[in-house]
DSSP file (Angstrom, degrees, kcal/mol; ACC not computed):
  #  RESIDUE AA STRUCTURE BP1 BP2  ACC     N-H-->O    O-->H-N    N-H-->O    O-->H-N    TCO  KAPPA ALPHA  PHI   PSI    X-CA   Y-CA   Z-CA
    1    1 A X              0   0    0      0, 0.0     2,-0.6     0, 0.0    23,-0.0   0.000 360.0 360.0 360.0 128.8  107.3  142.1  135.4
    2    2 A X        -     0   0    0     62,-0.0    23,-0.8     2,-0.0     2,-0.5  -0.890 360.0-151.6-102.7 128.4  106.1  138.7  133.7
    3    3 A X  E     -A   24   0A   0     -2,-0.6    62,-0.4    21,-0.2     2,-0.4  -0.829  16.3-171.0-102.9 150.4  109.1  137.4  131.7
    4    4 A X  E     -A   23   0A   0     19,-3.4     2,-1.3    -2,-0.5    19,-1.2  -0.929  23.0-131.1-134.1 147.1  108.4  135.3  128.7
    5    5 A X  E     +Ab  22  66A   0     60,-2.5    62,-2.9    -2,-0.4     2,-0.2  -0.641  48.7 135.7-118.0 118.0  110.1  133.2  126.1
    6    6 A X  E     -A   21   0A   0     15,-2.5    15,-1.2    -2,-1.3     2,-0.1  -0.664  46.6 -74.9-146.8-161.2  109.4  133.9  122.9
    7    7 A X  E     -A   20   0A   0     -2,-0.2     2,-0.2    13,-0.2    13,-0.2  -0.572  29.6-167.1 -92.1 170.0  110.2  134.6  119.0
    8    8 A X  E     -A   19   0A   0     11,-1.1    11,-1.3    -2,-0.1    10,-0.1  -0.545  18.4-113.3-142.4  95.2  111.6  137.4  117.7
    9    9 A X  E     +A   18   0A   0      9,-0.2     2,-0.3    -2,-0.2     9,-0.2   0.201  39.5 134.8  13.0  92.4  111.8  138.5  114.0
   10   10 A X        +     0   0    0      7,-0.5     7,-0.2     2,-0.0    -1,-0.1  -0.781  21.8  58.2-111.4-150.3  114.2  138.9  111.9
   11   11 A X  S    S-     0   0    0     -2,-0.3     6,-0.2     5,-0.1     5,-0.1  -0.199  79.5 -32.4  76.9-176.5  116.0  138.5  108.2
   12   12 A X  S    S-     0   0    0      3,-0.5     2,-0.3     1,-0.2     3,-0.2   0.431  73.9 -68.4 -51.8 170.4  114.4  139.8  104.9
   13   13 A X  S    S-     0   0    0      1,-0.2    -1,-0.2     3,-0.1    -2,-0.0  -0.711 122.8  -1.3 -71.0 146.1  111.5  140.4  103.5
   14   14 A X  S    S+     0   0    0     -2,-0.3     2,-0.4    -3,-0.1    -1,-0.2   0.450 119.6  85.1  65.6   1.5  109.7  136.9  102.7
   15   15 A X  S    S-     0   0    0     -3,-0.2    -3,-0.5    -5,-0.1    28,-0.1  -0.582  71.4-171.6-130.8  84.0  113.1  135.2  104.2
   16   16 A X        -     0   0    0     -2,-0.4     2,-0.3    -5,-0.1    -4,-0.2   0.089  14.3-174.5 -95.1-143.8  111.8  135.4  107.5
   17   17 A X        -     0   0    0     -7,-0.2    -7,-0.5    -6,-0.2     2,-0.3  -0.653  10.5-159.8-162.7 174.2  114.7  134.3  110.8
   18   18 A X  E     -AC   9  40A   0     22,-1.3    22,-2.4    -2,-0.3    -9,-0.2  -0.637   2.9-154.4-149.1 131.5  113.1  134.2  114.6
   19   19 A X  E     -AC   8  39A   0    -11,-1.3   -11,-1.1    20,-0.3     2,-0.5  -0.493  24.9-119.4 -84.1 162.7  115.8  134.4  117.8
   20   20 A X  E     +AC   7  38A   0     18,-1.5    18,-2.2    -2,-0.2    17,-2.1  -0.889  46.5 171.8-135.8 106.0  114.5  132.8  121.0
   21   21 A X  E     -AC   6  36A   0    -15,-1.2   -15,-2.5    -2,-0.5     2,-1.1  -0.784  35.3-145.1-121.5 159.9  114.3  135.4  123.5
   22   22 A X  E     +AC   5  35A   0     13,-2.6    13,-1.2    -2,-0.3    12,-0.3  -0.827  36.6 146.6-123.2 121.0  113.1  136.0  126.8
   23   23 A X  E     -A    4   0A   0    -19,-1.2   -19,-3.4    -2,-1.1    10,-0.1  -0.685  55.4 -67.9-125.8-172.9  111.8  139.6  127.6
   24   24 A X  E >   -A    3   0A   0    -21,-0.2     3,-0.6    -2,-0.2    -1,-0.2  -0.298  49.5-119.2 -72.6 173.0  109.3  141.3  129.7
   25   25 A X  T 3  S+     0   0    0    -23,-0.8    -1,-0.1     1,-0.2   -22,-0.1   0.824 107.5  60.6 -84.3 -45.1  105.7  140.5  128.5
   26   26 A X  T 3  S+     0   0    0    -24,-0.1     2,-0.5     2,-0.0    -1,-0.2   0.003  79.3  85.1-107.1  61.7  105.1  144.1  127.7
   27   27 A X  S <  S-     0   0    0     -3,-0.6     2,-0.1     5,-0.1    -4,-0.1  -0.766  88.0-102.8-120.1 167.0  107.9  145.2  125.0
   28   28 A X    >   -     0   0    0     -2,-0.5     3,-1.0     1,-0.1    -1,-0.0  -0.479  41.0 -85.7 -85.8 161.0  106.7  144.3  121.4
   29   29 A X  T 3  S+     0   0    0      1,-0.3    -1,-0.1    -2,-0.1   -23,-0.0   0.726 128.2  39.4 -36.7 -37.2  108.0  141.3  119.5
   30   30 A X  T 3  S+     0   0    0    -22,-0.1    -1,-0.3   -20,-0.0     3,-0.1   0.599 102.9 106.2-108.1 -10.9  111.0  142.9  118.0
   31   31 A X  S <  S-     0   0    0     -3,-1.0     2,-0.2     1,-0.1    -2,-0.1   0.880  77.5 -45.1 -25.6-153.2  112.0  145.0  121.3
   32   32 A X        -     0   0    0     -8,-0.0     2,-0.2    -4,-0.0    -8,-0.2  -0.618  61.5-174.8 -85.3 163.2  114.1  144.9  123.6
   33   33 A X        -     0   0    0     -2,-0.2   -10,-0.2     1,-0.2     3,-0.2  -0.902  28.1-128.1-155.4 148.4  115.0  141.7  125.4
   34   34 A X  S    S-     0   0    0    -12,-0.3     2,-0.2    -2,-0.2   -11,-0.2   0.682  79.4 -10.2  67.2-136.9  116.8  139.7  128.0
   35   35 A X  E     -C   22   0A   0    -13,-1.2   -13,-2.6     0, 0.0     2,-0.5  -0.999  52.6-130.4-149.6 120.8  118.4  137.3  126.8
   36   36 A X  E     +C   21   0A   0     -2,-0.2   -15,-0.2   -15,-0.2     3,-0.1  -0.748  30.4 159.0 -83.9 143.2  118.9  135.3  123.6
   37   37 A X  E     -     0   0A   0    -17,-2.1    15,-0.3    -2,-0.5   -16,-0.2   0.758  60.9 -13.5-145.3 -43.7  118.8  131.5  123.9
   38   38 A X  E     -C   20   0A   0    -18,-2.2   -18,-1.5    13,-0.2    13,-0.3  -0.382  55.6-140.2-155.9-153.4  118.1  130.1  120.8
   39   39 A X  E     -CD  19  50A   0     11,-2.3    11,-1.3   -20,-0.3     2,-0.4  -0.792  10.5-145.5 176.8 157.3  116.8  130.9  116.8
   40   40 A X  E     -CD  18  49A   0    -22,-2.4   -22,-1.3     9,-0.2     2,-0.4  -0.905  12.6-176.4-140.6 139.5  114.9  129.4  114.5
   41   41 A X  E >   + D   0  48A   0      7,-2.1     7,-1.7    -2,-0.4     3,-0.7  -0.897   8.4 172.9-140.4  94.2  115.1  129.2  110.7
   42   42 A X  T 3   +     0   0    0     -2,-0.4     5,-0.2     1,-0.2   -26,-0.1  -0.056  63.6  93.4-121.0  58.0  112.2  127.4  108.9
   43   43 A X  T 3  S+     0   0    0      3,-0.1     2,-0.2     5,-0.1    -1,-0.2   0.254  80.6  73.1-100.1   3.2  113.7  128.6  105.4
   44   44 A X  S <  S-     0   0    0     -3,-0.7     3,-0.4     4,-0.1     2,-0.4  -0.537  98.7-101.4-100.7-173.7  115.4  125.2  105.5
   45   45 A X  S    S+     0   0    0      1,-0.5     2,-0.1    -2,-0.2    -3,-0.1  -0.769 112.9  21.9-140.8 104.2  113.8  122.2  105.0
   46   46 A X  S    S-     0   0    0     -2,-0.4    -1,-0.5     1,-0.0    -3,-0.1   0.492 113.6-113.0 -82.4 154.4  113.2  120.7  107.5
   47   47 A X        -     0   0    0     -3,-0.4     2,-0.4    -5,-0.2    -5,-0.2  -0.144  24.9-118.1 -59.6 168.2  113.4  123.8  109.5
   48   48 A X  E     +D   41   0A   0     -7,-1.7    -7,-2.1     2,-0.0     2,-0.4  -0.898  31.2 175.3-136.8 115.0  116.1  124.3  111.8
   49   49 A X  E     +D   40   0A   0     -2,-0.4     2,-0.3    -9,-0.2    -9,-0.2  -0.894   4.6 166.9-112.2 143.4  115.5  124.8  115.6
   50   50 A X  E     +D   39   0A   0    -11,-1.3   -11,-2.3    -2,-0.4     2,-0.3  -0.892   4.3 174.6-157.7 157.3  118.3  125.1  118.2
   51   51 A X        -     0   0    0     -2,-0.3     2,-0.5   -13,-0.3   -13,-0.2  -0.787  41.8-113.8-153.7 153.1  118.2  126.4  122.2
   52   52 A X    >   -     0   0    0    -15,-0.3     3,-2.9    -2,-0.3     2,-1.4  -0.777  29.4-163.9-101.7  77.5  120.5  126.5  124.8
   53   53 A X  T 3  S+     0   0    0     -2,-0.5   -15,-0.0     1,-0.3    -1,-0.0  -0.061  84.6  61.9 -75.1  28.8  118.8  124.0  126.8
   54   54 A X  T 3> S+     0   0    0     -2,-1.4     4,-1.4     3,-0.1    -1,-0.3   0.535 112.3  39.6-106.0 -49.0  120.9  125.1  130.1
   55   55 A X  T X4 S+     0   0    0     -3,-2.9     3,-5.6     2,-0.2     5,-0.3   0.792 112.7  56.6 -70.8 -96.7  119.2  128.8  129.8
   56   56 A X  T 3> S+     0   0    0      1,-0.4     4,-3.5    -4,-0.2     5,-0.4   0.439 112.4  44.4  -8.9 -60.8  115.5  127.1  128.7
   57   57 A X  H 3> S+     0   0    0      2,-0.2     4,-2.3     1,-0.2    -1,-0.4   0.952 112.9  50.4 -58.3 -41.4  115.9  125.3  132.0
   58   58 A X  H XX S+     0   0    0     -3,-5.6     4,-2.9    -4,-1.4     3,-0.8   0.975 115.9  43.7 -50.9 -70.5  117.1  128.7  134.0
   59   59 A X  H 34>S+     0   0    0      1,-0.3     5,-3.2     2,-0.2     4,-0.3   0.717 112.9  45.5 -60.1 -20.8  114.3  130.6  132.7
   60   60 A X  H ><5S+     0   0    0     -4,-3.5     3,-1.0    -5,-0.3    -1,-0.3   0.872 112.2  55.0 -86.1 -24.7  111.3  128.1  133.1
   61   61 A X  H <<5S+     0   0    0     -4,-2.3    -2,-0.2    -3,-0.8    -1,-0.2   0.983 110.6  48.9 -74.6 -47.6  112.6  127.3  136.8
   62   62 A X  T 3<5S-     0   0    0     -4,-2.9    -1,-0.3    -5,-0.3    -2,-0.2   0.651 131.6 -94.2 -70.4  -9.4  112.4  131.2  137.3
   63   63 A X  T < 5 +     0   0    0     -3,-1.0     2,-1.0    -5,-0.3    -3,-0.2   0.501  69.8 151.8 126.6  -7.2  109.2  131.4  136.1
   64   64 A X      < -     0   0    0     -5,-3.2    -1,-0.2    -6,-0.2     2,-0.2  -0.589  31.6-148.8 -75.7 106.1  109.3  132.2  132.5
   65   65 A X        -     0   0    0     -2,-1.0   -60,-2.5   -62,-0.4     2,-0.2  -0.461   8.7-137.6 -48.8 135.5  106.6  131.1  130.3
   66   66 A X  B     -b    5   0A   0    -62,-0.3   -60,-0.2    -2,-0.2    -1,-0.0  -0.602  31.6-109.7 -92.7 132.1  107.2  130.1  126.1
   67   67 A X    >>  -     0   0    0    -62,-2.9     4,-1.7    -2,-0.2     3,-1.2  -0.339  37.1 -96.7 -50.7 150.4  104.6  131.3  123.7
   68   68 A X  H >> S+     0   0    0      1,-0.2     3,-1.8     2,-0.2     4,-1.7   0.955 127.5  50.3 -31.1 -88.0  102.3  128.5  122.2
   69   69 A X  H 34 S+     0   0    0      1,-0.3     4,-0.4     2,-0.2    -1,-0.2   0.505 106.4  50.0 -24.8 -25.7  104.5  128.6  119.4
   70   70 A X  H <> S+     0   0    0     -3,-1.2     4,-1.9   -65,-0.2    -1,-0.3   0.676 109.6  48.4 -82.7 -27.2  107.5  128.3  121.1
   71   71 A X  H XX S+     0   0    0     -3,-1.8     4,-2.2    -4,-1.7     3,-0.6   0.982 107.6  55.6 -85.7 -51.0  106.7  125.5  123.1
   72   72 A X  H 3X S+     0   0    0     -4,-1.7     4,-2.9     1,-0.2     5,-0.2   0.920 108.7  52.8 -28.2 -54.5  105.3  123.4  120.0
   73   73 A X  H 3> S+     0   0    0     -4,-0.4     4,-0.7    -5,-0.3    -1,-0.2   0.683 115.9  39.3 -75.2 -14.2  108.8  124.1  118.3
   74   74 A X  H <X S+     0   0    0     -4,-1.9     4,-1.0    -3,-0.6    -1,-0.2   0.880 110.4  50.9-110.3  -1.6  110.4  122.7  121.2
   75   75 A X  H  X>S+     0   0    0     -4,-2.2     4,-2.4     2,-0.2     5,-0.6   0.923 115.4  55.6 -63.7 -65.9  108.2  119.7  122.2
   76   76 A X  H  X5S+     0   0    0     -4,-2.9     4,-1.0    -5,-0.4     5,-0.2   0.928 111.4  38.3 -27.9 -63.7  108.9  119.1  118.3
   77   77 A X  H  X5S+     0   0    0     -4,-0.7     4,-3.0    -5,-0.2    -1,-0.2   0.969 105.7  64.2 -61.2 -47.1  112.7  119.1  118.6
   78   78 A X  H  X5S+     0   0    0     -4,-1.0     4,-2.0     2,-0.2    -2,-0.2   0.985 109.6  42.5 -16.1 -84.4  112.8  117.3  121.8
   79   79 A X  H  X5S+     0   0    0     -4,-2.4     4,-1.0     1,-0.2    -1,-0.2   0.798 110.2  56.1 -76.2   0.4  111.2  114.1  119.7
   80   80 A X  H  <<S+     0   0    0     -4,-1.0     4,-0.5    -5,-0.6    -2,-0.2   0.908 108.5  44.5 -74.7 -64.7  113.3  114.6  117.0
   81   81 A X  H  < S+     0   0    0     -4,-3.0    -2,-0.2     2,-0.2     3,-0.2   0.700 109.1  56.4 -47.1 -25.3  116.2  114.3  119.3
   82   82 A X  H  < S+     0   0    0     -4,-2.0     2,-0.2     1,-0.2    -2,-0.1   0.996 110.2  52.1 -53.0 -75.1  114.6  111.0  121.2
   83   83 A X     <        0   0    0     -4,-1.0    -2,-0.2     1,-0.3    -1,-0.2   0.396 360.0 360.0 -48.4  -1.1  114.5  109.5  117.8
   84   84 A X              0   0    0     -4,-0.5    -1,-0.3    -2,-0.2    -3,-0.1   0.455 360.0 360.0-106.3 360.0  118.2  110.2  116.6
């Protein structure tokens, strides 16, 4: 089992929401998962990231790899938070 940390769908149509979860590699996007750690909302402006940077750290020490996407949104928050 590869576990992975990644988005997951939700909200409306056109108003879309993403949880940040870590599941097995092979359940589909909206599946089952895990664990929830975070969410994303980029219907605000600027969009709105948050993690529970005590799990992030759990999962990557166990092994878990972040989609591309994930990891962009959180090397992005990271220097927003250096800068405040």
């Amino acid at each position: 089992m590869a576990v992975v940390l990644r988005l997951a769908r939700a909200g409306a149509t056109k108003r879309p929401y993403y949880h940040v979860v870590a599941t097995d590699s092979r359940n589909p996007r909206d599946g089952k998962f895990i664990e929830a750690i975070g969410s994303y909302d980029p219907n605000h402006s600027p969009a709105k990231f948050a993690v529970n940077e005590d799990r992030w750290a759990h999962w990557t020490k166990v092994g878990a790899k972040p989609s591309d996407t994930l990891s962009c949104l959180y090397k992005a928050a990271k220097k927003t938070a250096a800068k405040a």
